[in-house]
N, C-alpha and C positions, 0 to 999 in steps of 0.2 A: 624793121621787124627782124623775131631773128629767124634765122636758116629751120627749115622742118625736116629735123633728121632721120625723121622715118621715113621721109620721102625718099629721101638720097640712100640709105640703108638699102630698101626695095628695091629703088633702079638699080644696084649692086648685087641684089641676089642674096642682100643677107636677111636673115630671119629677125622679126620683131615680134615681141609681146603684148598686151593689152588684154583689156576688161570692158565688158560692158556694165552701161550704170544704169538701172533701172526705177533705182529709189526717187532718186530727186534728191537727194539729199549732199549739198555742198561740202559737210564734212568728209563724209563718205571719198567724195572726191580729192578731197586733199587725201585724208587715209592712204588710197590707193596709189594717188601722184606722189606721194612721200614711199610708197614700200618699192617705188623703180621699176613700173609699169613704161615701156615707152611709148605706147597713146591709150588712151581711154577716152571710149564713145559715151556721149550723152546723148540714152534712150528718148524721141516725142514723137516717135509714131505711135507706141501702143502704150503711154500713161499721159498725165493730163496734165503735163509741163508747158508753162507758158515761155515766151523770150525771157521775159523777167527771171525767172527760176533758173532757165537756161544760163543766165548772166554769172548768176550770184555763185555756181557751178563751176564755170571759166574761172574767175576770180579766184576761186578754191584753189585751182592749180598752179595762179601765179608762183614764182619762184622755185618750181618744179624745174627737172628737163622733159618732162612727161607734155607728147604732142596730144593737145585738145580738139577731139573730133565730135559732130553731133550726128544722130543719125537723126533725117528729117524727115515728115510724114509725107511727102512725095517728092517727086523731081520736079514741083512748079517753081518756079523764078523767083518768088518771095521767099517760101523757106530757104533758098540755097542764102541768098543774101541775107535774111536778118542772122543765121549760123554767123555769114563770114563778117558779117558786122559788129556783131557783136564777140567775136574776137577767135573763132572756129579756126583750126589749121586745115581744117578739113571738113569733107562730108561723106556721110554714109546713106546710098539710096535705096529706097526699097523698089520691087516690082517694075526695074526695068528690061524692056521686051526686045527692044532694037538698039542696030547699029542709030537711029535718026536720033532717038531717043537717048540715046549716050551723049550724040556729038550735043543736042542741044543741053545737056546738065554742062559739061565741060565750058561752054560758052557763057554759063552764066556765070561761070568761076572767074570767068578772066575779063579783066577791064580791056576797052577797043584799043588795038585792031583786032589784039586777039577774040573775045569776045564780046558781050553785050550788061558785063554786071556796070548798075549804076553806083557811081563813087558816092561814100557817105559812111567810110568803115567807123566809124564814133571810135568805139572804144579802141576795136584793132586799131588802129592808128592813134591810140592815145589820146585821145579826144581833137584829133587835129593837131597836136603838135608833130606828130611824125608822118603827114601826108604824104611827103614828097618820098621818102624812102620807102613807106609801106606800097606806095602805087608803082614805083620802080623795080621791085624785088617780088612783088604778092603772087603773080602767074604764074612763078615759076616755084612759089611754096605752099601752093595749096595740092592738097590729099582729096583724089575725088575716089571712091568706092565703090561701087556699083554689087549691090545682091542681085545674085543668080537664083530666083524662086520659082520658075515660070516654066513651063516647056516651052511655051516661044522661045524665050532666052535662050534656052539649050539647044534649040534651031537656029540660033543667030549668035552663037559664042562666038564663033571665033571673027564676026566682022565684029561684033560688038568689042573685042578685046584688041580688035585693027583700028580703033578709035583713039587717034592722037588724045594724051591729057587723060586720060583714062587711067590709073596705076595700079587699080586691084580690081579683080573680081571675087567677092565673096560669094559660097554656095549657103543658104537659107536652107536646109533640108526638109525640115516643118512643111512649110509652104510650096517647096517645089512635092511631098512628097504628095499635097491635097490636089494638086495643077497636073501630076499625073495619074489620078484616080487614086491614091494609096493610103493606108488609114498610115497617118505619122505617129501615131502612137505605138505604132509594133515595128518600126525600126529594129534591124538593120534591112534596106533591100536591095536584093541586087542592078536594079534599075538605078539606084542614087550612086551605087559603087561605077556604075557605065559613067555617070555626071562625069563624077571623079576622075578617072581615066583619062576622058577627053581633053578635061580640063588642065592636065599637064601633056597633052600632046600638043595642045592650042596654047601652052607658055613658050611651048620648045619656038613655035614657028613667030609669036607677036610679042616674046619676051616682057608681058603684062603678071604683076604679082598675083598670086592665087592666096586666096583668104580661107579660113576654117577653123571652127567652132570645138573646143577639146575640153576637156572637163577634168583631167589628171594627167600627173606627169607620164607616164608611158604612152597616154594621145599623142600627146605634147609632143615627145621624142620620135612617135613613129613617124607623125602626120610632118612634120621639119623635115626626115630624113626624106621621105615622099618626094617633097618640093614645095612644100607649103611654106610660104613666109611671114604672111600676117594671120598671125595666130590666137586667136578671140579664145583667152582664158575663163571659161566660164564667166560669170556675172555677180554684181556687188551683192543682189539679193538671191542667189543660189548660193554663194557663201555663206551668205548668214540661215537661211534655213538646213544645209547638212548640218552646221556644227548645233543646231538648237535642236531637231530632229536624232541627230548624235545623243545629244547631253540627254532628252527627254525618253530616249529607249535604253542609255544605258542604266540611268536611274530605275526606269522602271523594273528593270531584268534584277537590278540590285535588293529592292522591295520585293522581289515576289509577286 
């Protein structure tokens, strides 16, 4: 298999870009794996993508160097593996609470001794022609994720970030802002800027990449300088609605 450079990138400190994909749509994927994204996540917690769709997606990015990541509808044991099965570099998890909770997603990444994932990667492994090097190499090139949406979590950052295998934590703002009473629709608050805070004080001490969500280049530029590494570029369908949203108000202003 080959090496996941974003992984190695991270543990160095240096900054990565990516998009999340919410369409479903495999072109799309290519699109974005062709414009030099270095990973994009493929959304199935909140649209109605199957493994199948998930697949056809991966494939899109063949011949890319763009790292392939899914974000999966929970941290049970089957989503992580049919992701890494079907040829995932990585995974993206929602709503996780604890340090226990961490250590068991990272175990299902990893084939024994390290962990508990059962062998069967099909396609990762090229349909079985490439077992023996993908099972040699795979524990040490898979991207585990972890969002921060929860106030537990925010109680439990920094053992949750002291979890071997662990390589980013991403903040969720949305959902951490409904977990502490706060309507997320009137963002900015100063309770999610405390998240923040801490959350590069708990890089200084477990040297774990910190994740975050930017929407233009000046986010982009401040939230890097910050210490933010994995940098979640807006989304394939927030692209397409400013620019059609764009075209459809400028036109209109033009008619009158």
């Amino acid at each position: 298999m080959r090496n996941n450079l974003v992984r190695e990138k991270l543990r160095n400190n240096e900054p990565t870009i990516g998009c999340a994909m919410g369409l479903g749509s495999p072109n799309v994927a290519e699109l974005l794996a062709t414009a030099g994204f270095d990973w994009l996540v493929i959304e199935t917690e909140h649209n109605g993508l199957d493994s199948a769709e998930v697949e056809h997606m991966l494939r899109a990015m063949n011949g890319s160097e763009t790292i392939p990541l899914v974000r999966i509808p929970s941290s049970d044991q089957v989503f992580i593996q049919r992701a890494l099965d079907t040829g995932a570099m990585g995974i993206v998890v929602p709503m996780v609470r604890t340090a226990r909770e961490a250590e068991a997603i990272v175990r299902a990444t990893r084939y024994p001794p390290q962990g508990i994932r059962s062998f069967g990667p099909l396609r990762a492994s090229r349909y079985g022609m490439d077992n023996e090097d993908y099972f040699n190499r795979v524990n040490e090139n898979i991207l585990v994720v972890l969002i921060l949406e929860t106030k537990e979590a925010v109680q439990n950052l920094e053992a949750i970030c002291a979890v071997p295998g662990v390589d980013v934590v991403y903040i969720g703002p949305y959902d951490l802002c409904l977990s502490l009473g706060l309507n997320p629709m009137r963002q900015p608050y100063r309770e999610i800027d405390d998240v923040l805070e801490n959350m590069l004080r708990v890089r200084e001490k477990t040297r774990v990449a910190l994740g975050i969500g930017v929407s233009n280049a000046e986010q982009l530029g401040n939230r890097q300088a910050q210490g933010f590494t994995y940098l979640n570029y807006n989304s394939d369908y927030r692209f397409l609605s400013a620019t059609a949203q764009a075209a459809v108000a400028a036109f209109k202003e033009r008619a009158g």
